[in-house]
C-alpha positions as CSV (number, residue, x, y, z in Angstrom):
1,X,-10.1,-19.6,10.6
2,X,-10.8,-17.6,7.9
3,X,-14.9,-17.1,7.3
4,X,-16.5,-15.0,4.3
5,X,-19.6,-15.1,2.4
6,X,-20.6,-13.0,-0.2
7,X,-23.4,-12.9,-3.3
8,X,-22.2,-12.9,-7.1
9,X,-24.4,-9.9,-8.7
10,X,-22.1,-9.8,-11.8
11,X,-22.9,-9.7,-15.3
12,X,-20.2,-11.6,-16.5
13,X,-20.1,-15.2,-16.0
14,X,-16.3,-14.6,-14.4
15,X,-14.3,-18.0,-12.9
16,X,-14.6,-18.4,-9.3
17,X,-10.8,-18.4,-8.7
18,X,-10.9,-15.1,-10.8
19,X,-13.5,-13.5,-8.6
20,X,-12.3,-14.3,-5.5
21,X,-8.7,-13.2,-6.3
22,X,-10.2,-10.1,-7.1
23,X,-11.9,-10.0,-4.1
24,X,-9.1,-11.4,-1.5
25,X,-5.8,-9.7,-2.9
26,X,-4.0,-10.6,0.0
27,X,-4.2,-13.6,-1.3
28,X,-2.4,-15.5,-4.6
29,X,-4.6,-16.9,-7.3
30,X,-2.9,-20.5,-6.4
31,X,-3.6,-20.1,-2.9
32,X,-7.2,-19.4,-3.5
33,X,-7.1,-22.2,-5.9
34,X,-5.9,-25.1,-3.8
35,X,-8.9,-23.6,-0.9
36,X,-11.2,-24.5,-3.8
37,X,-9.6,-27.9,-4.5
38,X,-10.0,-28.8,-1.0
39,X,-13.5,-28.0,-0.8
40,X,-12.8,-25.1,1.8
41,X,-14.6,-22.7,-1.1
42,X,-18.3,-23.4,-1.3
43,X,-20.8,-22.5,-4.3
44,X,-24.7,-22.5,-3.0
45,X,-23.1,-24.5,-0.7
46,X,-21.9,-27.2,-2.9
47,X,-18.2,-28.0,-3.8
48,X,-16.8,-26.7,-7.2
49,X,-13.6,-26.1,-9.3
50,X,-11.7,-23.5,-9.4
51,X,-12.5,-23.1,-13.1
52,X,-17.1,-23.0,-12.2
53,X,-18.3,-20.3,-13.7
54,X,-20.2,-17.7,-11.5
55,X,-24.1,-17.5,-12.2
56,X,-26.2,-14.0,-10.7
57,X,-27.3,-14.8,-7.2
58,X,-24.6,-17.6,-6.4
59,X,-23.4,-17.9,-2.9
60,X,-20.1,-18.5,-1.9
61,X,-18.8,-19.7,1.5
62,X,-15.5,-19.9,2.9
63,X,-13.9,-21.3,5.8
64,X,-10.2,-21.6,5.1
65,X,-8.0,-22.8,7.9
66,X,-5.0,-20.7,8.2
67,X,-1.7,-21.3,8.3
68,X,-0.7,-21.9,12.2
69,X,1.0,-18.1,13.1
70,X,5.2,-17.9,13.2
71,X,6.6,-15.5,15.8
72,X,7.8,-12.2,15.0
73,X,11.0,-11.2,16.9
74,X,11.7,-7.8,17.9
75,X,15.1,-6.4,16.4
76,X,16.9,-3.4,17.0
77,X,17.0,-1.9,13.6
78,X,16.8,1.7,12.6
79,X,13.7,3.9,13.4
80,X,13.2,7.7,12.9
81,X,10.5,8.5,15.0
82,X,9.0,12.0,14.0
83,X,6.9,11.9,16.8
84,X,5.7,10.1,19.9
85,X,3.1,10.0,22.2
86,X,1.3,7.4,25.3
87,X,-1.1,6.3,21.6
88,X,0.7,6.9,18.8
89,X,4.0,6.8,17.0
90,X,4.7,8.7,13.3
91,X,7.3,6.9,11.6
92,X,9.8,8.0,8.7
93,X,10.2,4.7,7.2
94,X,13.7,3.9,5.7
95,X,13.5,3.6,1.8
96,X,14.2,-0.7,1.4
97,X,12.4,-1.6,4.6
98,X,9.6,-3.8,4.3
99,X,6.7,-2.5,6.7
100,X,5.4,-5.8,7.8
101,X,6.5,-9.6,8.2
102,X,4.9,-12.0,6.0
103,X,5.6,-15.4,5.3
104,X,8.9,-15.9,4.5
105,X,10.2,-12.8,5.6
106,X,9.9,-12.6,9.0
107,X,12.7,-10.2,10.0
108,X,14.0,-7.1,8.9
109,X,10.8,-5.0,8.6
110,X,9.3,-1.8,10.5
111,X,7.1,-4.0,12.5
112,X,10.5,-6.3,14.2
113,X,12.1,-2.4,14.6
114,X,8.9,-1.5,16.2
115,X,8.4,-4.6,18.7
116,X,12.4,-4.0,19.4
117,X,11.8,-0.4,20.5
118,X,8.0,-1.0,22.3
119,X,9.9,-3.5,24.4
120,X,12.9,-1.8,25.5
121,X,10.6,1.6,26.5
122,X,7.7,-1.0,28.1
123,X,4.8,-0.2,25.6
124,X,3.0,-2.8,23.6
125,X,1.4,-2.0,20.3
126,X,-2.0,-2.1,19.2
127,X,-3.1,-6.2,18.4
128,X,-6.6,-5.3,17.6
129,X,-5.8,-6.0,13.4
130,X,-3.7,-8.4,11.3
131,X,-1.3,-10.5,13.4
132,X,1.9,-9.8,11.1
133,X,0.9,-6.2,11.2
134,X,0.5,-5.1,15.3
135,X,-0.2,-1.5,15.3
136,X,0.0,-0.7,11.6
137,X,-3.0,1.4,10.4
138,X,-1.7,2.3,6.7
139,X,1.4,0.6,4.9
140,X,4.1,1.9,2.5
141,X,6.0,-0.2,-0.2
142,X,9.3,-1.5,0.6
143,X,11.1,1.4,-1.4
144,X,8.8,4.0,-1.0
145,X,10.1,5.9,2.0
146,X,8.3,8.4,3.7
147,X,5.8,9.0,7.2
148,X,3.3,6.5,8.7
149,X,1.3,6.7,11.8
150,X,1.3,3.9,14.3
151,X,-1.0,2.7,17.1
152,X,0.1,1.6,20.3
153,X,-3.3,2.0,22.1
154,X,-6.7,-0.1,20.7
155,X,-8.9,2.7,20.5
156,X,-5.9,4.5,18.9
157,X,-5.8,1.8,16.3
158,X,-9.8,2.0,15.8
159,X,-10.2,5.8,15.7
160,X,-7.2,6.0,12.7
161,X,-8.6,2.7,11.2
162,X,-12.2,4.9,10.7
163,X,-10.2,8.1,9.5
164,X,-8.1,6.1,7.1
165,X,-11.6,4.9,6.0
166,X,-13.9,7.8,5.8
167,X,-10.3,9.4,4.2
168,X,-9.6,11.7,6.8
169,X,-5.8,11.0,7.0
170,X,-4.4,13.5,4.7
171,X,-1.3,11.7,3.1
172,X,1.0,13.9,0.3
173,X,3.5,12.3,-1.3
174,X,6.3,13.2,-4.2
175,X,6.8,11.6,-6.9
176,X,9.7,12.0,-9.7
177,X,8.0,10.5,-13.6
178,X,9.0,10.0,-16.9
179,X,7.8,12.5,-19.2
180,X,5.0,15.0,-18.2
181,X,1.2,14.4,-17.8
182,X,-0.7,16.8,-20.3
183,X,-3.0,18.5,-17.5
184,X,-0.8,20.6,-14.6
185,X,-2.8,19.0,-12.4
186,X,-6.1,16.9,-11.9
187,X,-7.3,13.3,-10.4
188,X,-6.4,9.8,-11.7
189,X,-9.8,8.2,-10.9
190,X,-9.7,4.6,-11.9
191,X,-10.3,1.5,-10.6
192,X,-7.6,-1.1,-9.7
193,X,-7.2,-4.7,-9.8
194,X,-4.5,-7.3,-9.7
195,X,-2.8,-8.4,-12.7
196,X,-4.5,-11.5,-14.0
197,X,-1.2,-12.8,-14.7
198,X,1.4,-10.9,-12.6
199,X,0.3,-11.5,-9.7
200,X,2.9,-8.6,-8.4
201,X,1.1,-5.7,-10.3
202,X,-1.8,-3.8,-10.5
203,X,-3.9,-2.5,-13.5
204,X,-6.4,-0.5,-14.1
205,X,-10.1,-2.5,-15.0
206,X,-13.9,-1.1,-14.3
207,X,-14.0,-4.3,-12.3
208,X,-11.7,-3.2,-9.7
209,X,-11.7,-1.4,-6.5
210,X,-12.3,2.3,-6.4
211,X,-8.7,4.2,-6.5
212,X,-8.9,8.0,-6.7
213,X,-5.3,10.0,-6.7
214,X,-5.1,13.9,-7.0
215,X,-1.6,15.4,-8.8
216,X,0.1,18.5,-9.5
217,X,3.2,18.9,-11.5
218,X,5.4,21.4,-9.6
219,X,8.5,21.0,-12.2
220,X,9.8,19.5,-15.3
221,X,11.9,19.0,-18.7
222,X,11.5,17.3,-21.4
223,X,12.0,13.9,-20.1
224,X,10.9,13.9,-16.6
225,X,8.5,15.5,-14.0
226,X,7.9,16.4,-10.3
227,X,4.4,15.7,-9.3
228,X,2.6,16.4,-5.8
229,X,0.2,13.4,-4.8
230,X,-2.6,12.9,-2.4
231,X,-5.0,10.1,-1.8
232,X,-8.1,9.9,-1.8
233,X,-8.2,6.0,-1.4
234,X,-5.2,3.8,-0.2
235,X,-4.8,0.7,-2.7
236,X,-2.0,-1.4,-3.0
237,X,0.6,0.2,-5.1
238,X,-2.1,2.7,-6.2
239,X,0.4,5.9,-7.3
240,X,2.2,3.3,-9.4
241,X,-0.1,2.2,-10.6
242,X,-2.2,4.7,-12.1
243,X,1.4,6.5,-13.2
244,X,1.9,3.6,-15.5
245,X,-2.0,3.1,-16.4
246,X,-0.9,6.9,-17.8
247,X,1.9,5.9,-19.6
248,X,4.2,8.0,-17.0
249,X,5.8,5.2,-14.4
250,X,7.4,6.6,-11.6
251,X,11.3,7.0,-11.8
252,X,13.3,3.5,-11.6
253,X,9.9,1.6,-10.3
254,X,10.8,-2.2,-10.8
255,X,7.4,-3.5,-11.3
256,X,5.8,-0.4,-13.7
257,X,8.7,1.4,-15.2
258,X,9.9,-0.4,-18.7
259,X,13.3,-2.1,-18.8
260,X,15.1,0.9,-20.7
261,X,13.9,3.1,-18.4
262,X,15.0,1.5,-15.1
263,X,18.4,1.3,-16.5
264,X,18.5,4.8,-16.4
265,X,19.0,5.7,-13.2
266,X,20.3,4.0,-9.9
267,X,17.8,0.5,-9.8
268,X,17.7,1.4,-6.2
269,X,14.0,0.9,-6.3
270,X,11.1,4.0,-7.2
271,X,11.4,7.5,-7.0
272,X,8.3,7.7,-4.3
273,X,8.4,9.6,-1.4
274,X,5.4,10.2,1.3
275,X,6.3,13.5,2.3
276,X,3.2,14.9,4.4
277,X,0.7,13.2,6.7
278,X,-2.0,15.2,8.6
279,X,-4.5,13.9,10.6
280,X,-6.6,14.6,13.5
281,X,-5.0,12.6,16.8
282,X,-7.6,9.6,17.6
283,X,-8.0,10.8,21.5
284,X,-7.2,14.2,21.9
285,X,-8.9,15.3,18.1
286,X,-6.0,17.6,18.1
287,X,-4.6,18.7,14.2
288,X,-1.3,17.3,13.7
289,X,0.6,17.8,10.6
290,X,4.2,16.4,9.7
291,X,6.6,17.1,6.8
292,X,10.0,15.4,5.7
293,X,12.2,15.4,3.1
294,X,12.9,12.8,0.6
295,X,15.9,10.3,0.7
296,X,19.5,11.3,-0.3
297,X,18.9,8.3,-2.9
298,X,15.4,10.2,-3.8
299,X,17.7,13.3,-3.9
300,X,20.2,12.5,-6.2
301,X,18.2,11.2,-8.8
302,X,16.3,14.5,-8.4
303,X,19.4,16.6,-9.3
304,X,20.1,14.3,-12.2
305,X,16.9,14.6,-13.8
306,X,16.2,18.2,-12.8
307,X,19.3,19.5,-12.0
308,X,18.5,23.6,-11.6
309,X,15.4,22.6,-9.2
310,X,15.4,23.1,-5.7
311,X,12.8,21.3,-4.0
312,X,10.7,23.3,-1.4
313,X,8.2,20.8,0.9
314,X,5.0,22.6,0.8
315,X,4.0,24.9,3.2
């Protein structure tokens, strides 16, 4: 069962739906709807629409039951493993592969290659967080390829879970725009919420969550540009995002990129890479830094756009 609570301090008088989708964007709108309708969604403990408007001070309850849980299979797909050890794996994650199973999609992902290869060597992964999720501290979008740690020990998955937190997993990634940002380079600080509509993007609102994204443009033409990227948060979609809040989308991005641009290139999804991950590992505190290099699909579009650069990781 799903329990929360929390205290409206707004000064608009938003919809309850709207707030809590806000507030719960793992979550559709329509979901959250049909909790209110059924009188799983309290207001100062009484039952409400989905359409009550929130007043200062107004408590909300929920006690939603969930879903009952599908299995995950293990299946031997594909992994690069960058590195391994008795509490932790570092993952190159395929451009395409969904990290985690939801529902309706419960094969094909990192996590049923991950089960796949924990059972064949005799290790179990980390249970301690989301059941569709074992051992997965941070996630990647489907076609964003790149390097992400996983737990296989609990306090493994508690120590990265803190570090991810108090942002002290260094993550880098590359990412190929259209046009060029005026400033070299400089921080994309604003906030992020879902789409009120589309429930599949994000935009940027005061109202949302913090989102805070460092860049430097390393190369460009008059049409496109390489940028560096770090994070300072980790929000859903958050590089895309704030590209396209800039007017900038990342390369061939499906959900931020405008129709005459996608058709550009290849469609094979965005031009996203997560290139570098440093942390300090959760037991032993010792530094451990990895680097790889982008996709041959990440690649060719590359040469197209840029074709006399020759892309060095950075040191």
């Amino acid at each position: 069962m799903l329990k929360k609570s929390y205290e409206y301090h707004g000064d608009q008088s938003l919809r309850l739906d709207r707030y809590l989708s806000q507030r719960l964007d793992s979550y559709s709108r329509s979901e959250i709807a049909q909790w209110i309708k059924t009188g799983q969604v309290k207001v100062n403990k009484q039952v409400v629409k989905p359409s009550y408007r929130l007043n200062p001070m107004d408590k909300i309850s929920l006690a939603i039951e969930e879903e009952q849980k599908l299995p995950i299979e293990g299946e031997s797909l594909d992994l690069d493993i960058v590195y391994e050890d008795k509490d932790l794996l570092v993952i190159n994650k395929a451009k395409g592969m969904v990290v985690h199973p939801s529902k309706g999609h419960l094969s094909g992902t990192l996590v049923n290659a991950l089960l796949a290869y924990a059972q064949k060597n005799h290790f179990t992964l980390s249970d301690l967080g989301d059941y569709y999720r074992p051992g997965i501290v941070h996630r990647l979008d489907k076609d964003t390829s790149g390097l992400m740690v996983v737990a296989k020990s609990d306090p493994a998955y508690q120590a990265l879970l803190e570090d991810l937190a108090n942002h002290q997993l260094d993550r880098k990634y590359l990412a190929l725009i259209y046009g060029h940002l005026p400033d070299k380079q400089g921080t994309i600080d604003i906030p992020l919420r879902r789409h009120p509509k589309d429930r599949m993007r994000y935009v940027g609102d005061p109202l949302g969550k913090e989102a805070v994204t460092h860049f430097k443009q390393i190369a460009q033409v008059e049409n496109y540009a390489l940028l560096r990227l770090s994070l300072e948060t980790g929000r859903t979609h958050q590089i895309r995002a704030h590209l396209a809040y800039l007017d900038h989308p990342v390369v061939d991005d499906p959900l931020y990129a405008k129709a005459y641009q996608q058709r550009f290139f290849s469609q094979q999804g965005q031009c996203l890479h997560a290139y570098g991950l440093s942390f300090n590992h959760p037991i032993t505190k010792e530094k451990l830094s990895f680097q790889v290099k982008p996709p041959k699909t990440f690649m060719n579009i590359l040469h197209k756009a840029l074709p006399n650069y020759d892309l060095h990781l950075e040191k």
